[in-house]
N, CA, C, O and CB atoms as a CASP TS submission, in Angstrom:
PFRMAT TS
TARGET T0000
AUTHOR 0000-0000-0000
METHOD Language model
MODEL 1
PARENT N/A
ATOM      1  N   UNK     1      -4.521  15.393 -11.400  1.00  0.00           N
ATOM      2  CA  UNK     1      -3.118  15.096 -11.172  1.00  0.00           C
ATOM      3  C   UNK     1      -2.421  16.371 -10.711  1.00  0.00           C
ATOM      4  O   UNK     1      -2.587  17.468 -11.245  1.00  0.00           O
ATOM      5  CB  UNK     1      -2.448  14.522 -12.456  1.00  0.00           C
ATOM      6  N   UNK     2      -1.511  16.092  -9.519  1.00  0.00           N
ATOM      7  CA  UNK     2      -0.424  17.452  -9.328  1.00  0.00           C
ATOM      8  C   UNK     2       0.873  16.890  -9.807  1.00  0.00           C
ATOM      9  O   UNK     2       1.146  15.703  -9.983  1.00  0.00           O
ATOM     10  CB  UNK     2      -0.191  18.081  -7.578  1.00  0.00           C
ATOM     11  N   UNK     3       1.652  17.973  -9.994  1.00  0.00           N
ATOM     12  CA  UNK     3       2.783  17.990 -10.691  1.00  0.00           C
ATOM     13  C   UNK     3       3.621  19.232  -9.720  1.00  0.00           C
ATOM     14  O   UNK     3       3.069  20.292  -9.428  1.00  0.00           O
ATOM     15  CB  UNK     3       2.457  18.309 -12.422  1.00  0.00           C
ATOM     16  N   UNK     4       4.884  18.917  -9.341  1.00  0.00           N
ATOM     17  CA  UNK     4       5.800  19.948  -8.557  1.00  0.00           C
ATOM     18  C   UNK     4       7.110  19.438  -8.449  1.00  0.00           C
ATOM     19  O   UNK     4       7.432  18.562  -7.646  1.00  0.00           O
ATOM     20  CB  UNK     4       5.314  20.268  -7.112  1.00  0.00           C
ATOM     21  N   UNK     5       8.067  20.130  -9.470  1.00  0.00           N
ATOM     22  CA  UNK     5       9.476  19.394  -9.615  1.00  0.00           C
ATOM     23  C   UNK     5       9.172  18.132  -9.671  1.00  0.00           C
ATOM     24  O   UNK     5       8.372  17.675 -10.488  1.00  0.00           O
ATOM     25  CB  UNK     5      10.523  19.586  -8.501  1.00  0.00           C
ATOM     26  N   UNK     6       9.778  17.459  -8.813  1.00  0.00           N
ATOM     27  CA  UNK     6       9.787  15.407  -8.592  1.00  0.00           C
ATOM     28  C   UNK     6       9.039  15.160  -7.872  1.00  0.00           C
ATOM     29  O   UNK     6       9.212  14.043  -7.383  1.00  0.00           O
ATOM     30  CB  UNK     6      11.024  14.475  -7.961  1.00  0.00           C
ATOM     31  N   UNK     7       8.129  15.734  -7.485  1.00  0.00           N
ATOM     32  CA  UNK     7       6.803  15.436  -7.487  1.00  0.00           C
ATOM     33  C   UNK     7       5.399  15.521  -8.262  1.00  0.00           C
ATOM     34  O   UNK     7       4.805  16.535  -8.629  1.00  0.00           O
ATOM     35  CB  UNK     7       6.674  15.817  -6.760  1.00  0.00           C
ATOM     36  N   UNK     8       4.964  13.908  -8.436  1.00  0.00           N
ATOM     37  CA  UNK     8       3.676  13.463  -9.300  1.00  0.00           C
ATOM     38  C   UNK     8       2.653  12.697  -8.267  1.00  0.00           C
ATOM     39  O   UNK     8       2.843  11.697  -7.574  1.00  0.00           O
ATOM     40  CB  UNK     8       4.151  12.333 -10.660  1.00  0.00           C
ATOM     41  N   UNK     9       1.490  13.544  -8.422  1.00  0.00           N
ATOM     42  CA  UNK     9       0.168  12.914  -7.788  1.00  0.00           C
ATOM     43  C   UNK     9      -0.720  12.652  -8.240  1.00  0.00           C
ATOM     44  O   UNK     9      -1.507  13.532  -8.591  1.00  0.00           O
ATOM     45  CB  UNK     9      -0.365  13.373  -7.058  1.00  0.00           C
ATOM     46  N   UNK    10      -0.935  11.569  -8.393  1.00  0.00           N
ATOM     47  CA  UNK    10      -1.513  10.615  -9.938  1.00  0.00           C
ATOM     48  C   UNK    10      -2.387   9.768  -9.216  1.00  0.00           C
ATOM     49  O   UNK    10      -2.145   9.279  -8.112  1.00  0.00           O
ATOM     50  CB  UNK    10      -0.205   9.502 -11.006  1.00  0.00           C
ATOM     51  N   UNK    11      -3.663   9.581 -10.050  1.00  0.00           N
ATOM     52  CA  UNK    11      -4.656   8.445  -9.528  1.00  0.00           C
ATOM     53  C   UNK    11      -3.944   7.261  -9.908  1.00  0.00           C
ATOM     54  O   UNK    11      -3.002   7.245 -10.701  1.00  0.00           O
ATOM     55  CB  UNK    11      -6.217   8.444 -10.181  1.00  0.00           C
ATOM     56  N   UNK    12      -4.625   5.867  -9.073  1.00  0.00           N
ATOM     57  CA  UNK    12      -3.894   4.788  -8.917  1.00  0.00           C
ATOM     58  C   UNK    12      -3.824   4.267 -10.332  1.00  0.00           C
ATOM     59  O   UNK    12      -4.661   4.578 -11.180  1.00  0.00           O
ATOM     60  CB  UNK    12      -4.453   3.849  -7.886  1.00  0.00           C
ATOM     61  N   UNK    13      -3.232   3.803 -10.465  1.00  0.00           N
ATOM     62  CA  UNK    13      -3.092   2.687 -12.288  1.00  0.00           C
ATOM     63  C   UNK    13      -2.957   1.486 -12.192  1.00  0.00           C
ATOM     64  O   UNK    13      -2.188   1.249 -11.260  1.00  0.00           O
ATOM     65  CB  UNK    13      -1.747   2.854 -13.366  1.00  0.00           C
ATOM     66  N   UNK    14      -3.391   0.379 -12.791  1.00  0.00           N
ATOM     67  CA  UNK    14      -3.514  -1.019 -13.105  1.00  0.00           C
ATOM     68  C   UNK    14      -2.332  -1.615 -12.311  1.00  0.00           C
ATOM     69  O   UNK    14      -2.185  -2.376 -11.355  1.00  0.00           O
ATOM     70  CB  UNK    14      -3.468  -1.331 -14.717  1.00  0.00           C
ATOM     71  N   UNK    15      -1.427  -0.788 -13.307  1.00  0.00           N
ATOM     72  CA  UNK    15       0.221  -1.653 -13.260  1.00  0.00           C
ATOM     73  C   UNK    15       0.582  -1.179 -11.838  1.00  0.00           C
ATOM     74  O   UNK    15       1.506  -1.891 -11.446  1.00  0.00           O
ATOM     75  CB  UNK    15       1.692  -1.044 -14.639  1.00  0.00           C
ATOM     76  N   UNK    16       0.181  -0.134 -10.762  1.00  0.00           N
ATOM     77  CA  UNK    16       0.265   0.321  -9.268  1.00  0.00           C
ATOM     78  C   UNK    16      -0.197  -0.955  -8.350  1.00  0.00           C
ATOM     79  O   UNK    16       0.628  -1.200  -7.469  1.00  0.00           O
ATOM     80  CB  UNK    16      -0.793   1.715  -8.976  1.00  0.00           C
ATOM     81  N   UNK    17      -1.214  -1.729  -8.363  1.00  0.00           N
ATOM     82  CA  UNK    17      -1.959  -2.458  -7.654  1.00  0.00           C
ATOM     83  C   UNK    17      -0.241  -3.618  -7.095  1.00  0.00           C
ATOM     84  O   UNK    17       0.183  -3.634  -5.939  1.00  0.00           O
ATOM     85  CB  UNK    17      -3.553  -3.198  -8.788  1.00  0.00           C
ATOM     86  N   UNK    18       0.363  -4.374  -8.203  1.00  0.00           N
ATOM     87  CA  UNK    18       1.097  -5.584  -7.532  1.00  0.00           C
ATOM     88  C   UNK    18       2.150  -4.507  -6.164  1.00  0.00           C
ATOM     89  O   UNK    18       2.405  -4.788  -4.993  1.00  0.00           O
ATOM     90  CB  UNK    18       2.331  -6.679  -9.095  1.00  0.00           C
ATOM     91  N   UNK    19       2.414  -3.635  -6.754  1.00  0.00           N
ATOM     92  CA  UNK    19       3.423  -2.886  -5.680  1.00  0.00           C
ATOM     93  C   UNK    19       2.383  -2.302  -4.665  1.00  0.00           C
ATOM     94  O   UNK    19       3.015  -2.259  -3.609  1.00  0.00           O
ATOM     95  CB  UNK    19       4.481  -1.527  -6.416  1.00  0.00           C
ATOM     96  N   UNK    20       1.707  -2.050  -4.539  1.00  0.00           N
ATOM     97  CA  UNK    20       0.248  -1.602  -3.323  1.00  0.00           C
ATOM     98  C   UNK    20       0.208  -2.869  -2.399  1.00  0.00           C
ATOM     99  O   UNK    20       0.303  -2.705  -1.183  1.00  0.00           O
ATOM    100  CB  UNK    20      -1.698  -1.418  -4.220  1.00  0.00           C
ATOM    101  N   UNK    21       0.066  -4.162  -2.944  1.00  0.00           N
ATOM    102  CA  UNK    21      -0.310  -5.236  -2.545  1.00  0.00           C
ATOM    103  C   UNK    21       0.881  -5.737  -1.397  1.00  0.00           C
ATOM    104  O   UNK    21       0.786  -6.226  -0.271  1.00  0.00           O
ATOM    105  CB  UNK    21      -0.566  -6.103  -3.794  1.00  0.00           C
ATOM    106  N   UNK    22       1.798  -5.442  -2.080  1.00  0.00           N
ATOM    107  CA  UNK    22       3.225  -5.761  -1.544  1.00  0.00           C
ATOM    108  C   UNK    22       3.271  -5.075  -0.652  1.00  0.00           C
ATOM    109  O   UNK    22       3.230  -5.612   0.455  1.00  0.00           O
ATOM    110  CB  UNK    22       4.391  -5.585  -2.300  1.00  0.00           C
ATOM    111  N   UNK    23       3.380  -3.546  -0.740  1.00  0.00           N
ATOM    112  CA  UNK    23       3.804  -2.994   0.688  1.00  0.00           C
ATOM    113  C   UNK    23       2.528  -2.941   1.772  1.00  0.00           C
ATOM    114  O   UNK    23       2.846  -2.406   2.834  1.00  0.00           O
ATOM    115  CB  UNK    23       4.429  -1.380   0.489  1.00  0.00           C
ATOM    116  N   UNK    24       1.206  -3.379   1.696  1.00  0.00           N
ATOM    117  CA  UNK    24       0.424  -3.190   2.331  1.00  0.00           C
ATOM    118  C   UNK    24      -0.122  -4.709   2.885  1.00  0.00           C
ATOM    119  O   UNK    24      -0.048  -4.939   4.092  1.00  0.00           O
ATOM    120  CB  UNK    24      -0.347  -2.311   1.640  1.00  0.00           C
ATOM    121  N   UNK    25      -0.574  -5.554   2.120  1.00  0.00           N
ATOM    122  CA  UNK    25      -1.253  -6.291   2.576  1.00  0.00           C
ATOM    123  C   UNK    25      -0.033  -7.662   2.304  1.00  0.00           C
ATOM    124  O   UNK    25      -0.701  -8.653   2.598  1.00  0.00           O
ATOM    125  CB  UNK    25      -2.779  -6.185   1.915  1.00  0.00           C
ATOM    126  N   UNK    26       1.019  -8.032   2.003  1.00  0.00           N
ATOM    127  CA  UNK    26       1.890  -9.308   1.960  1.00  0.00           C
ATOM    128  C   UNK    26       1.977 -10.238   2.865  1.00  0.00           C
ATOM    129  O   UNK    26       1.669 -11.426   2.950  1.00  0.00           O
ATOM    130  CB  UNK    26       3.034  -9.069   1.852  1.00  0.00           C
ATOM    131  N   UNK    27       2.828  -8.847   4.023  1.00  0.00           N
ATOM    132  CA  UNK    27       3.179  -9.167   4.860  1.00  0.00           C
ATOM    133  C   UNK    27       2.224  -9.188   6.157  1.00  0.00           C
ATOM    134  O   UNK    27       1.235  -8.465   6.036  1.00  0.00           O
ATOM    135  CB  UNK    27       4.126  -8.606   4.817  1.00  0.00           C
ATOM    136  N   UNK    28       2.358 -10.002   7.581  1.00  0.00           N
ATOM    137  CA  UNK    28       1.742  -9.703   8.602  1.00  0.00           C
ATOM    138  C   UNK    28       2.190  -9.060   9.410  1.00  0.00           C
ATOM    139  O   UNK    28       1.622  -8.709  10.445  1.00  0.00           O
ATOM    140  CB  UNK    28       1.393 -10.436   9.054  1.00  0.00           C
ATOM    141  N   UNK    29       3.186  -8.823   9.100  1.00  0.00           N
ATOM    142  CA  UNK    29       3.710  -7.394  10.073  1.00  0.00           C
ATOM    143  C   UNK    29       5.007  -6.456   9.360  1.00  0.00           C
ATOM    144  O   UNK    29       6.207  -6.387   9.627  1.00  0.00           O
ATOM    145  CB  UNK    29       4.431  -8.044  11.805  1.00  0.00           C
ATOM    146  N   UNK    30       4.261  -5.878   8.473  1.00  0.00           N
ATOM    147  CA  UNK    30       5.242  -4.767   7.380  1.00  0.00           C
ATOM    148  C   UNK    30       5.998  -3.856   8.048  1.00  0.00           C
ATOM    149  O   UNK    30       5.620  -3.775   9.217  1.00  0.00           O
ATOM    150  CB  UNK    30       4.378  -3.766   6.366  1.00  0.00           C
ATOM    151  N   UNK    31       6.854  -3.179   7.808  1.00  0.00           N
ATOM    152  CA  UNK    31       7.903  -2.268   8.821  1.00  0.00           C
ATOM    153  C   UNK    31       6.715  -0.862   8.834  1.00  0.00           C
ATOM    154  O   UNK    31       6.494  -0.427   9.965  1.00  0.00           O
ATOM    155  CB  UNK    31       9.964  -1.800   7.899  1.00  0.00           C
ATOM    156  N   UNK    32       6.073  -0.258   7.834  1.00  0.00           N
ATOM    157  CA  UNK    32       5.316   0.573   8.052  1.00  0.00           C
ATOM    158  C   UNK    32       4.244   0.330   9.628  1.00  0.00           C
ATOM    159  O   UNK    32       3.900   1.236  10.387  1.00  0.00           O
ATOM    160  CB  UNK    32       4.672   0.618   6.696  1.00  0.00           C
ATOM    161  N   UNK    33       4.014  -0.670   9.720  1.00  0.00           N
ATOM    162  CA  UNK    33       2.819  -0.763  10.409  1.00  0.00           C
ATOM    163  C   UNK    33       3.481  -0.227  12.188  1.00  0.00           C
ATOM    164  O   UNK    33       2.774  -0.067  13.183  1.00  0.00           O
ATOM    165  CB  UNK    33       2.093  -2.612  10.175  1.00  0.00           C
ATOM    166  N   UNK    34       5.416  -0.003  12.082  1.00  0.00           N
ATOM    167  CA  UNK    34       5.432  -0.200  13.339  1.00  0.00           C
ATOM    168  C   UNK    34       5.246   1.202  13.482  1.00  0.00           C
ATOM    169  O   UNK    34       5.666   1.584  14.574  1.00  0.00           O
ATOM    170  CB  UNK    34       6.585  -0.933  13.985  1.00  0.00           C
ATOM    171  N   UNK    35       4.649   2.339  12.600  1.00  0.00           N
ATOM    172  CA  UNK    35       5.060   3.690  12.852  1.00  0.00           C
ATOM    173  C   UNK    35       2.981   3.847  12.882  1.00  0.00           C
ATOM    174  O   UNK    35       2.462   4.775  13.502  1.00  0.00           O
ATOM    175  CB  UNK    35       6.418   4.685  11.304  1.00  0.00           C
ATOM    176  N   UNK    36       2.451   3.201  12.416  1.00  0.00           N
ATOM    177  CA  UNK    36       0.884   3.358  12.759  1.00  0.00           C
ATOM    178  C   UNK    36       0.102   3.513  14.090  1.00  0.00           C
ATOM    179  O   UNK    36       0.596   3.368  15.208  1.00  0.00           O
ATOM    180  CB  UNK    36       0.324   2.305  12.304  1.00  0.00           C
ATOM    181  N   UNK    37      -0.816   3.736  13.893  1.00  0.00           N
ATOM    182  CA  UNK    37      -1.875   3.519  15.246  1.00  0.00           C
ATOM    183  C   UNK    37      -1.962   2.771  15.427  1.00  0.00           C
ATOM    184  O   UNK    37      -2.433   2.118  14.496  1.00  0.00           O
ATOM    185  CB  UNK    37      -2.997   3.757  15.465  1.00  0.00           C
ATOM    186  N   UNK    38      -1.715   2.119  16.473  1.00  0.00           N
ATOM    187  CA  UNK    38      -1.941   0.721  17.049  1.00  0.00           C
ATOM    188  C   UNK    38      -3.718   0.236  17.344  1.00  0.00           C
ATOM    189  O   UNK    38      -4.121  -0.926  17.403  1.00  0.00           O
ATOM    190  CB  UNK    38      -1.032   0.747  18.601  1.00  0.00           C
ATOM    191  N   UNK    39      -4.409   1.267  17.467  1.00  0.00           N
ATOM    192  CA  UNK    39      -5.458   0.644  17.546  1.00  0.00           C
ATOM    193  C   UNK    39      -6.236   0.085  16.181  1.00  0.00           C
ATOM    194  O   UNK    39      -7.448  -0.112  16.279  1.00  0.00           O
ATOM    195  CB  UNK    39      -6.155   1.462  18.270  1.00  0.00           C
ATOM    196  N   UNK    40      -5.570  -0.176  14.909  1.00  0.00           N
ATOM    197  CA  UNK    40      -5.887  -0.180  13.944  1.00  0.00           C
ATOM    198  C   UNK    40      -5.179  -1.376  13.958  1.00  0.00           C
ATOM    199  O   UNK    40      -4.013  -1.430  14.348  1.00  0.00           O
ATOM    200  CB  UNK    40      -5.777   0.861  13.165  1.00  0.00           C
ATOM    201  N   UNK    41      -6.005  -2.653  13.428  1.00  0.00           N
ATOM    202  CA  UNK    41      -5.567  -4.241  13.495  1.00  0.00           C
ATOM    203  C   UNK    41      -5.051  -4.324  11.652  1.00  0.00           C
ATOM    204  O   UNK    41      -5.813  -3.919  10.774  1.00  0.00           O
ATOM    205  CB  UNK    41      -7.306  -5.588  14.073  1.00  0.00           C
ATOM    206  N   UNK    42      -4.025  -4.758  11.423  1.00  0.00           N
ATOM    207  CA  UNK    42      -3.981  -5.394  10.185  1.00  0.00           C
ATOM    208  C   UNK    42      -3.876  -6.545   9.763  1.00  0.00           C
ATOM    209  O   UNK    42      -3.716  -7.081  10.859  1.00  0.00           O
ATOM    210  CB  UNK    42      -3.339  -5.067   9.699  1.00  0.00           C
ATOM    211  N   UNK    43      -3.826  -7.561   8.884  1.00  0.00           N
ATOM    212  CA  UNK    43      -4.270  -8.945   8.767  1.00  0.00           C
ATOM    213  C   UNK    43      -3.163  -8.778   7.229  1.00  0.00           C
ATOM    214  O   UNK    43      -2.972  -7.645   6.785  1.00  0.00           O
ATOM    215  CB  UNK    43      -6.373  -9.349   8.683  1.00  0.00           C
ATOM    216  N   UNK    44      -2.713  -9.628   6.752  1.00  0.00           N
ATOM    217  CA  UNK    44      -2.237  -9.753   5.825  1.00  0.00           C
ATOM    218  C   UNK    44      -3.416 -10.174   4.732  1.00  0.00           C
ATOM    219  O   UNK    44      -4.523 -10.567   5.098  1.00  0.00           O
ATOM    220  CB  UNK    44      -1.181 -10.536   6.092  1.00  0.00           C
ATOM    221  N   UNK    45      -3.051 -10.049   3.427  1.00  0.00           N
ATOM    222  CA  UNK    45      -4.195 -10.902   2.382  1.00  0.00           C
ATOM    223  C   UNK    45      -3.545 -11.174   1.274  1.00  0.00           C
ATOM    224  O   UNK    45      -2.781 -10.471   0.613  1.00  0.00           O
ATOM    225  CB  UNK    45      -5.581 -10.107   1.883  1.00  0.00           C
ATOM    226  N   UNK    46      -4.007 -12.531   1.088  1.00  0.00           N
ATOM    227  CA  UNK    46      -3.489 -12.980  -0.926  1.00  0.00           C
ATOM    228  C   UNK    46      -3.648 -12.231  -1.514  1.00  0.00           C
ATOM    229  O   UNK    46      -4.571 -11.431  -1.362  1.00  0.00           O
ATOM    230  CB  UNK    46      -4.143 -14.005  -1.936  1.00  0.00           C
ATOM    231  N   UNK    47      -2.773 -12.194  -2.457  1.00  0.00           N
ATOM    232  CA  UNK    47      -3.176 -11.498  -3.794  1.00  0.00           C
ATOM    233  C   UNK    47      -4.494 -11.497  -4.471  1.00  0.00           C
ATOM    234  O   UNK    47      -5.077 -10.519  -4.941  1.00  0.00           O
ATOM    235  CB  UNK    47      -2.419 -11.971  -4.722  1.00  0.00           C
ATOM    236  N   UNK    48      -4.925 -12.877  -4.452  1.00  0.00           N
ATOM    237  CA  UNK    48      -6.118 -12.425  -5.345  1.00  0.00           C
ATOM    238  C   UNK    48      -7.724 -12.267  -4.823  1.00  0.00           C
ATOM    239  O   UNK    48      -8.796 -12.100  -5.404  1.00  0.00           O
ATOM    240  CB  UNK    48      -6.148 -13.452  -6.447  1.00  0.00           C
ATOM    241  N   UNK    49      -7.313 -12.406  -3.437  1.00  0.00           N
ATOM    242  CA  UNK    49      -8.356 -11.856  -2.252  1.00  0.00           C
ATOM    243  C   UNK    49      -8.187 -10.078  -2.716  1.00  0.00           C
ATOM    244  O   UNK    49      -9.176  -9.453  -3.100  1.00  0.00           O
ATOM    245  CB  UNK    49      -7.663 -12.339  -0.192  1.00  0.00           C
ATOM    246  N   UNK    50      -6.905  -9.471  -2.616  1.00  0.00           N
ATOM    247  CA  UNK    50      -6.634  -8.067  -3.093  1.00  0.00           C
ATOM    248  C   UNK    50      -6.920  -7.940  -4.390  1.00  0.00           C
ATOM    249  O   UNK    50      -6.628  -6.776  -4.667  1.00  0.00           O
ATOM    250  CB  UNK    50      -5.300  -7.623  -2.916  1.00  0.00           C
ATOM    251  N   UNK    51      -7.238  -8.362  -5.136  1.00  0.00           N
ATOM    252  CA  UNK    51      -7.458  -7.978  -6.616  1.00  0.00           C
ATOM    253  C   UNK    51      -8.843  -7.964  -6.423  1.00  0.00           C
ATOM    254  O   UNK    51      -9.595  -7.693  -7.359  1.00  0.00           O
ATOM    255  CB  UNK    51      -6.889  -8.987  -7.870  1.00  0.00           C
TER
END
């Protein structure tokens, strides 16, 4: 783990996964994805396909 003022860099945790799920895989076209590489395809997925 790092630690610096308000910053914490922490391995992932249980209770991390529903908010991971959300900003990554929910949606089929998340606002992050418009700042990505385009040659990189994303697909949305269920939840419990992600679990």
């Amino acid at each position: 783990m790092y630690t610096d003022n308000e910053l914490v860099i922490r391995p992932i945790k249980e209770r991390d996964l529903t908010k991971l799920w959300e900003l990554i895989y929910k949606d089929d076209a998340p606002e992050w994805k418009r700042w990505d590489a385009p040659y990189f395809p994303h697909k949305s997925k269920p939840y419990d396909e992600f679990m």
